[in-house]
ROKE-970881 format. One record per residue: residue number from 1; residue in one letter; x, y, z of N, C-alpha, C in turn. Coordinates in pm, whole numbers. Example, Ala and Ser with C-alpha at 12.3 -4.5 7.8 and 13.67 -1.06 7.14 Angstrom:
[atom 1, "a", [1319, -569, 780], [1230, -450, 780], [1320, -330, 780]]
[atom 2, "s", [1285, -225, 708], [1367, -106, 714], [1290, 3, 787]]
***
This chain:
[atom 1, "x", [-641, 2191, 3347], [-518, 2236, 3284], [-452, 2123, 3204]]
[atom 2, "x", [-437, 1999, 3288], [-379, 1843, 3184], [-489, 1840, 3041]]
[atom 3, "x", [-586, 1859, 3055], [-662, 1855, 2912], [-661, 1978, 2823]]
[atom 4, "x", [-600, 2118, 2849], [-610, 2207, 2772], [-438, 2164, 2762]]
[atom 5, "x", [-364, 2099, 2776], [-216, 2108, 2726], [-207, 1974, 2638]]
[atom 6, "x", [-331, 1845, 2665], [-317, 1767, 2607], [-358, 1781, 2435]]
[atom 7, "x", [-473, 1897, 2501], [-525, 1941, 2327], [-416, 2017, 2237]]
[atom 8, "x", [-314, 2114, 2314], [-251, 2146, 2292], [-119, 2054, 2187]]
[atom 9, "x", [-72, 1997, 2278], [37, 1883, 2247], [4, 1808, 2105]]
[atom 10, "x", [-170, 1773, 2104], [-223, 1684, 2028], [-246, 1768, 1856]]
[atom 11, "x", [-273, 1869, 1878], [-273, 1975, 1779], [-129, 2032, 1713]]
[atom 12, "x", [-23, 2017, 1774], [98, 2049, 1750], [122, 1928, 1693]]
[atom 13, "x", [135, 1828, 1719], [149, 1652, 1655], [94, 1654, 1508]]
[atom 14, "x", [-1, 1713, 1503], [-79, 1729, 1396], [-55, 1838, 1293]]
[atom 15, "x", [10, 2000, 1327], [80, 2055, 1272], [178, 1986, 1200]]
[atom 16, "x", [269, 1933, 1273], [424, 1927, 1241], [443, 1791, 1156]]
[atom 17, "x", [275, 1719, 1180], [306, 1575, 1077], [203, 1630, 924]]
[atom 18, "x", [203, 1792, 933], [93, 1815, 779], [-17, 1736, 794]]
[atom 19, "x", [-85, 1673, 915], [-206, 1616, 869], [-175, 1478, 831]]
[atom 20, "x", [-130, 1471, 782], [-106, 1340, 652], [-76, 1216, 755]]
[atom 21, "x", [-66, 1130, 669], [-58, 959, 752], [67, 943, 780]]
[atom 22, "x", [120, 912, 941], [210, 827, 994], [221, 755, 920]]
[atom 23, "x", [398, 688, 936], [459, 558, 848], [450, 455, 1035]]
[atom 24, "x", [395, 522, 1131], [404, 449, 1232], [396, 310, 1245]]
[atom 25, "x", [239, 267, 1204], [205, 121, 1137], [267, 58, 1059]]
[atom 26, "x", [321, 137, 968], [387, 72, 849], [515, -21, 886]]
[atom 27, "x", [517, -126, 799], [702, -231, 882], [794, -160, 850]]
[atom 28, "x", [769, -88, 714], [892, -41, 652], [829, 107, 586]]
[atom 29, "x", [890, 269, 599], [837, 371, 575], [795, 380, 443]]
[atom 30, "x", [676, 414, 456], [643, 469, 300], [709, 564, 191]]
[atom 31, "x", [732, 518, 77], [848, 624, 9], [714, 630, -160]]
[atom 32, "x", [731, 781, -176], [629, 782, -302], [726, 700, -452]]
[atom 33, "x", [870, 737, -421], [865, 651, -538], [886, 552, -507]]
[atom 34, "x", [916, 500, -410], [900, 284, -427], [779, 293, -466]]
[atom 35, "x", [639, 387, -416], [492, 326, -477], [505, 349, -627]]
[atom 36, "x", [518, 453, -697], [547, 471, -795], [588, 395, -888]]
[atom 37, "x", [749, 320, -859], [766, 200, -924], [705, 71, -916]]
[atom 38, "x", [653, 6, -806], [505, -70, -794], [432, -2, -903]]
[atom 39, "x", [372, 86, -871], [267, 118, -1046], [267, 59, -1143]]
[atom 40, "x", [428, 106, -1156], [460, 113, -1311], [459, -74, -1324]]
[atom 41, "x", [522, -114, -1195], [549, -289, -1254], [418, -351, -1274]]
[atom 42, "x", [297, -271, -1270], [156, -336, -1207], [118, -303, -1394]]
[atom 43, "x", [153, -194, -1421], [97, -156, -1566], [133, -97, -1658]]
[atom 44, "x", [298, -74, -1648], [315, -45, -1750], [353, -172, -1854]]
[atom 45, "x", [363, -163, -1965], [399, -298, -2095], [527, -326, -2064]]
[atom 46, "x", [686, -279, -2043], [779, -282, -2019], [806, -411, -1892]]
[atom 47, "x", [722, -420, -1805], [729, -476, -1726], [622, -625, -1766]]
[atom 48, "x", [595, -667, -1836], [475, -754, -1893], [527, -890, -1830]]
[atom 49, "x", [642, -883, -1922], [716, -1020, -1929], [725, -1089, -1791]]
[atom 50, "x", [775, -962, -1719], [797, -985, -1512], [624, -1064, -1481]]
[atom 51, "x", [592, -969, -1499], [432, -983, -1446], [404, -1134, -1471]]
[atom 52, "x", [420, -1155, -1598], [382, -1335, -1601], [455, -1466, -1564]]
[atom 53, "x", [597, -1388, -1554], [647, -1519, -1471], [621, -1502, -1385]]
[atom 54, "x", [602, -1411, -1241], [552, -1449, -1141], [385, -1464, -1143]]
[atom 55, "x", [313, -1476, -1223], [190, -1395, -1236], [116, -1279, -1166]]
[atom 56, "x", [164, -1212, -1196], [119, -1088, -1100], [47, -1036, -1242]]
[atom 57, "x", [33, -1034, -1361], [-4, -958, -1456], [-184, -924, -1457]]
[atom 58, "x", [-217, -1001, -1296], [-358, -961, -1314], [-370, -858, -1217]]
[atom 59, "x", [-284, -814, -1135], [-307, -723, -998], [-371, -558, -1058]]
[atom 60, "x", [-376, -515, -1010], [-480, -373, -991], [-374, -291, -912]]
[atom 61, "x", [-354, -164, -933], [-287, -48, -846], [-389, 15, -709]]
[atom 62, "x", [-510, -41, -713], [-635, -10, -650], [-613, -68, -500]]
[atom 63, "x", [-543, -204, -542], [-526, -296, -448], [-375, -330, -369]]
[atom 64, "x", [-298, -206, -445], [-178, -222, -341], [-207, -154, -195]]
[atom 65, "x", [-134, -254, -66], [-154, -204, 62], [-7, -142, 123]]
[atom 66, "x", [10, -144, 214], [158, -122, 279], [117, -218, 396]]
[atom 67, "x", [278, -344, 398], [265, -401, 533], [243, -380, 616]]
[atom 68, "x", [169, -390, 696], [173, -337, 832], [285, -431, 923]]
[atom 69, "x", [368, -295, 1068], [413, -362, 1197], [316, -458, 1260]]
[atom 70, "x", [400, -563, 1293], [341, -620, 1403], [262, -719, 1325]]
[atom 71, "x", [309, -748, 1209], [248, -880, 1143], [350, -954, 1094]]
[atom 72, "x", [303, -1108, 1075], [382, -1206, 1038], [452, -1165, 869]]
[atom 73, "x", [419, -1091, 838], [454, -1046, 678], [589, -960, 719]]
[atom 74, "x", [554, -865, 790], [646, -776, 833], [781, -876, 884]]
[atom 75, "x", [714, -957, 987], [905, -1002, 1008], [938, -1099, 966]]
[atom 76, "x", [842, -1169, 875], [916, -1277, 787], [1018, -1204, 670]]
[atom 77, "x", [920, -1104, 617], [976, -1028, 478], [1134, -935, 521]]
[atom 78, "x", [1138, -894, 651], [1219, -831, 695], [1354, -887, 731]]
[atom 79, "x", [1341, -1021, 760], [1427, -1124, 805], [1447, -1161, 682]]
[atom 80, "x", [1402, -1225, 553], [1414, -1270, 417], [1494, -1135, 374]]
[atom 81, "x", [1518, -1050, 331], [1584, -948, 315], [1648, -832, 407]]
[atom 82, "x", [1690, -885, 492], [1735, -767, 634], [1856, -732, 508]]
[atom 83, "x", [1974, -819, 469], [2069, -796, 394], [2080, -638, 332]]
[atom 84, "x", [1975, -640, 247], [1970, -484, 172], [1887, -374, 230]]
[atom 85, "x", [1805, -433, 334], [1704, -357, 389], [1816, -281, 504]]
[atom 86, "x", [1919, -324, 568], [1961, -318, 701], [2074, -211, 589]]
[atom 87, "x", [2147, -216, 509], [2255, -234, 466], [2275, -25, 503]]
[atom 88, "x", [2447, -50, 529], [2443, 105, 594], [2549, 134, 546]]
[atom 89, "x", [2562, 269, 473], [2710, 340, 363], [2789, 354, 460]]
[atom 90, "x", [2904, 448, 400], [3045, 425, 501], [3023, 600, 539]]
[atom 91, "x", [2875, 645, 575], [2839, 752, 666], [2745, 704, 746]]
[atom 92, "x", [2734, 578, 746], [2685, 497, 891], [2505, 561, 846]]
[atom 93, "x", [2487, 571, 697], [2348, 606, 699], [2265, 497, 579]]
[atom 94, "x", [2139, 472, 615], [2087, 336, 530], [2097, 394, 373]]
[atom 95, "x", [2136, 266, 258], [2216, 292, 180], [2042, 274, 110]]
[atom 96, "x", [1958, 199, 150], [1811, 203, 81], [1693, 236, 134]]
[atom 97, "x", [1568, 277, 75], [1481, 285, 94], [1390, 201, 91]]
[atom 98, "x", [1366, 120, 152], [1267, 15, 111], [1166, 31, 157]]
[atom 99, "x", [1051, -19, 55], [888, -20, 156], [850, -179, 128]]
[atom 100, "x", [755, -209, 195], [714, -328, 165], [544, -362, 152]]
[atom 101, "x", [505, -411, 24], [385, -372, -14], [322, -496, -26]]
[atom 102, "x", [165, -487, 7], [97, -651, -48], [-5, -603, -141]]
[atom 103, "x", [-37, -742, -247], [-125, -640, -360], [-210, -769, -332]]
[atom 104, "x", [-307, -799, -356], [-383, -927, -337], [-257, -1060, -269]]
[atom 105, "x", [-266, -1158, -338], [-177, -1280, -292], [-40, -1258, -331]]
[atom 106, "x", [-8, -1098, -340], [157, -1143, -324], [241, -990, -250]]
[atom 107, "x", [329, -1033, -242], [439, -911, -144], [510, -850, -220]]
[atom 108, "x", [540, -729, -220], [658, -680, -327], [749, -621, -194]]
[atom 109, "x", [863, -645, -247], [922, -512, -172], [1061, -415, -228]]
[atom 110, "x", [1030, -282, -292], [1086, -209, -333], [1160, -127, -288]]
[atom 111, "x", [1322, -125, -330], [1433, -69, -228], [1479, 26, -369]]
[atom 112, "x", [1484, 193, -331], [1528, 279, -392], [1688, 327, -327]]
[atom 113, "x", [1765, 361, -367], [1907, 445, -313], [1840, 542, -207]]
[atom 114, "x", [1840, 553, -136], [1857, 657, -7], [1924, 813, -72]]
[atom 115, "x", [1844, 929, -122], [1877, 1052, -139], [1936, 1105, -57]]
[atom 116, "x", [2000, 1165, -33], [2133, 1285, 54], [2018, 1433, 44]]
[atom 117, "x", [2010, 1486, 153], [1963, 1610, 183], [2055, 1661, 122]]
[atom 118, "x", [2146, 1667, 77], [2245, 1764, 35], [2254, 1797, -106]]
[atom 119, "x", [2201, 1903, -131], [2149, 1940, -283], [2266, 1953, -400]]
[atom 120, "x", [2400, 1915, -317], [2547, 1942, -418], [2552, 1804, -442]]
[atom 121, "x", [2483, 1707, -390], [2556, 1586, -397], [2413, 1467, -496]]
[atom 122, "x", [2407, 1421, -568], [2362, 1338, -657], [2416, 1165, -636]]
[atom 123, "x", [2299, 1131, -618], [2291, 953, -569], [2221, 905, -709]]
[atom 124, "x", [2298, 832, -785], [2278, 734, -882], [2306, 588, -850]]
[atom 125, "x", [2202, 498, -885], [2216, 369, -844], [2136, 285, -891]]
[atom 126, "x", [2154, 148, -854], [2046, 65, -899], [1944, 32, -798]]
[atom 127, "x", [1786, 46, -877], [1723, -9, -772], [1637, -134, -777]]
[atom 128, "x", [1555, -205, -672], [1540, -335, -700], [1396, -371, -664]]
[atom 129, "x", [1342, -495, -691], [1145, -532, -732], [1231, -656, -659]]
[atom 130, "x", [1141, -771, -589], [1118, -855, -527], [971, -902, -498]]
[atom 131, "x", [944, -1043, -572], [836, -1065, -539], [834, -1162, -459]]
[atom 132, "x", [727, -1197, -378], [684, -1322, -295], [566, -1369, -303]]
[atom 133, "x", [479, -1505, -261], [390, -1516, -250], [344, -1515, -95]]
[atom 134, "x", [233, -1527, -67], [204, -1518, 58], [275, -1640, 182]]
[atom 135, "x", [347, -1710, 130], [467, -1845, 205], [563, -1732, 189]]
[atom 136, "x", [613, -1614, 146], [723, -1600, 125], [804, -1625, 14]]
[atom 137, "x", [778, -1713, -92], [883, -1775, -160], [886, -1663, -280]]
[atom 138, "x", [1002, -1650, -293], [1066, -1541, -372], [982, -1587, -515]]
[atom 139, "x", [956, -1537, -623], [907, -1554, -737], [971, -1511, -846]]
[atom 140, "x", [1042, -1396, -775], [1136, -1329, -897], [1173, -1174, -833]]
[atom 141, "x", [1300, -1143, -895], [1368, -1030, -840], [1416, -974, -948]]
[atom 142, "x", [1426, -798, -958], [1482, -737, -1058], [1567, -649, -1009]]
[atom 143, "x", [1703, -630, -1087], [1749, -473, -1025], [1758, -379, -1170]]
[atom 144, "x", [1716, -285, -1193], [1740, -179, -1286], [1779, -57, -1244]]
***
């Protein structure tokens, strides 16, 4: 009976997450448009200029990862930016979205405005690119 409720339990887990990949591992939840804007900084021309002062202008979209928990990336990068990562509106709810990404030898980490379930209400804001190298050391930061 414990193994026909465990299959049970285990199949419902799997319903209710669509199949699709846990942000479990992840340090910081996966959001499609923080990847999205990673893309664009990886290839679109607009972003060129960024790309070569930090040199990132050789990276690949092939090769972006998501930090994983439970690594030294995760709580160095998390501690280097808790500030905007932590930061909470005056409804006591996180004011960003951040994910935190590694593409070969460097870290990005991209913080979008936090959307409102609430379809009357519209969140406009600025959002922000942060690069690092694998020490951590900031390389360059954008907000647009």
């Amino acid at each position: 009976m414990k193994y026909i409720a465990s299959i049970i339990i285990s199949i419902l887990v799997f319903v209710l997450s669509d199949g699709s990949k846990t942000d479990i591992n992840n340090c910081l939840p996966s959001n499609q448009i923080n990847l999205e804007i990673l893309e664009d900084f990886l290839e679109k021309s607009e972003w060129l200029t960024e790309r070569m002062e930090t040199g990132t202008n050789s990276l690949s979209v092939n090769d972006i990862e998501l930090v994983q928990t439970n690594t030294n990336a995760c709580t160095q990068l998390k501690a280097k930016y808790s500030k905007g990562i932590d930061e909470i509106d005056n409804e006591g709810i996180k004011t960003y979205n951040s994910t935190l990404y590694k593409v070969d030898n460097f870290y990005f980490l991209i913080a979008t405005l936090n959307q409102t379930n609430d379809p009357q209400v519209v969140v406009a804001g600025l959002s922000h690119i942060y690069v690092t190298d694998l020490q951590f050391n900031q390389l360059g930061g954008w907000t647009f």
